[in-house]
VEXDOPA-242564 format. One line per field, with one value per residue (C-alpha): residue number from 0; residue in three letters; x, y negated, z negated. Coordinates in nm, 2 decimals. Example, Ala and Ser with C-alpha at 12.3 -4.5 7.8 and 13.67 -1.06 7.14 Angstrom:
// residues 2
i	c(0/1) $
aa	c(ALA/SER) $
u	c(1.23/1.37) $
v	c(0.45/0.11) $
w	c(-0.78/-0.71) $
//
This chain:
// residues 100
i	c(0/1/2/3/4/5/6/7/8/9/10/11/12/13/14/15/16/17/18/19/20/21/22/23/24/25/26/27/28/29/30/31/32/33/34/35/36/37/38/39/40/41/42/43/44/45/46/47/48/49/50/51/52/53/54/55/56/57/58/59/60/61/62/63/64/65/66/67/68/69/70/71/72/73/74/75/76/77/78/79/80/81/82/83/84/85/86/87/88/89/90/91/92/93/94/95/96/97/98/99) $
aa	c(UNK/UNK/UNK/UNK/UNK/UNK/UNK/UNK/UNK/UNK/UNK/UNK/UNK/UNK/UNK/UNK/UNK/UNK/UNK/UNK/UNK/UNK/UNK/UNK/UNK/UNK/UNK/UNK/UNK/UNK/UNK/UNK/UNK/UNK/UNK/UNK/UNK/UNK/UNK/UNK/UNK/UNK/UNK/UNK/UNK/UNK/UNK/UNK/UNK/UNK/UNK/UNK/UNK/UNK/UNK/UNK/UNK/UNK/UNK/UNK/UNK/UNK/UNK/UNK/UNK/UNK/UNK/UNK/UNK/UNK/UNK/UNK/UNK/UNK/UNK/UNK/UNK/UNK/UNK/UNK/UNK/UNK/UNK/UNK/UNK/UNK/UNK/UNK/UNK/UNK/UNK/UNK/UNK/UNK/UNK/UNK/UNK/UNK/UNK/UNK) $
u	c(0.58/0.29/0.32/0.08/0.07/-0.19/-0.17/-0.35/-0.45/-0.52/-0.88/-0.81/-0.98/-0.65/-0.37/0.00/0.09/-0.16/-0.10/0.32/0.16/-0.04/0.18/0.39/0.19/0.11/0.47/0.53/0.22/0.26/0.64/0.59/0.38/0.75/0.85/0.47/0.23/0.32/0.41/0.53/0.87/0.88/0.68/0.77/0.56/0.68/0.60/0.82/0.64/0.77/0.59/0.45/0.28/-0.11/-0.12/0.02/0.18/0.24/0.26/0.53/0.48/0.62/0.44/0.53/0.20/-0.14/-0.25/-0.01/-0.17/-0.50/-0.43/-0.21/-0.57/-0.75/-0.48/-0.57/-0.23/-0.30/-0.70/-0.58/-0.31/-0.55/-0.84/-0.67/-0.42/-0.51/-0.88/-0.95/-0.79/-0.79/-0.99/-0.88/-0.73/-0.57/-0.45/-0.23/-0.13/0.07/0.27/0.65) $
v	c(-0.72/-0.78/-0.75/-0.57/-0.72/-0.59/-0.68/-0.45/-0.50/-0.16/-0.10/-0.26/0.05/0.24/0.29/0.15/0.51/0.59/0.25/0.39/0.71/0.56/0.30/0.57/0.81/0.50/0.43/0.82/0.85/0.53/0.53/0.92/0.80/0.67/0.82/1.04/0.74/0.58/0.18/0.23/0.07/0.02/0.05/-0.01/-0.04/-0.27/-0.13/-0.33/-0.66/-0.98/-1.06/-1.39/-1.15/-1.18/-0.81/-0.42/-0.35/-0.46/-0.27/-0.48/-0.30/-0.38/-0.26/-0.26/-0.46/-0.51/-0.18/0.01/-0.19/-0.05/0.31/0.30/0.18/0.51/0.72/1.06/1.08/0.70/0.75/1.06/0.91/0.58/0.81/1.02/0.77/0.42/0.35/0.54/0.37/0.01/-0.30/-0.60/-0.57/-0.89/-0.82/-1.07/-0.98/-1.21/-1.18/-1.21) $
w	c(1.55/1.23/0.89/0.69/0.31/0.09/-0.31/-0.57/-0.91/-1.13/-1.28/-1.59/-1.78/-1.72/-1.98/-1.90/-1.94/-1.64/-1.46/-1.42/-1.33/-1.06/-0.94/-0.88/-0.68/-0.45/-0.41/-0.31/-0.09/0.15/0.14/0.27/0.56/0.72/1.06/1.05/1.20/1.53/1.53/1.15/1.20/0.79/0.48/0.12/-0.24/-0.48/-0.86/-1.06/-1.03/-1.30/-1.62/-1.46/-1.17/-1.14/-0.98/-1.02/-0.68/-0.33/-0.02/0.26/0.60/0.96/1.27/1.64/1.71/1.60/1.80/1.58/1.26/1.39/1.46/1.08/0.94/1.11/1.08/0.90/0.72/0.61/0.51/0.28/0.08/0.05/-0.05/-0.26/-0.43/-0.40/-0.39/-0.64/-0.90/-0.74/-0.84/-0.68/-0.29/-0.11/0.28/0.48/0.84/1.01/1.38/1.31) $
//
């Protein structure tokens, strides 16, 4: 199995009104891709980081195998919630994969 760990920081342009607005709609949009891509086995968004936290939100995944990571990358279901409600509003992006 792989983990897929990517940390985001928010364009720091944004409100906190608009960063829970966001944070949220990341939350809904990957959490919805559950049971829809193939190799998904689990996939969670943490909003509610501590005050001593140097970023907005994580994303904590679990795939069958690095061929599932891959087709989750190209998936269309994955590039439309990305495009639509991550990139957009995302500055800083750190990714750790890792074999468990």
């Amino acid at each position: 199995m792989v983990k897929h760990v990517i940390i985001w920081t928010l364009k720091s342009e944004l409100t906190a009104d608009d960063k829970v607005k966001i944070k949220q709609g990341i939350k809904d949009g990957l959490e919805g891709l559950k049971g829809k891509i193939p190799g998904l086995i689990d996939i969670k968004v943490i909003t509610d980081q501590l005050p001593t936290s140097n970023a907005d939100l994580m994303l904590d995944s679990t795939f069958e195998s690095v061929e599932a990571l891959k087709g989750y990358a190209t998936h269309p279901a994955h590039v439309e919630v990305a495009d639509r409600d991550v990139r957009p509003f995302t500055e800083v992006r750190s990714c750790l994969d890792y074999e468990i």
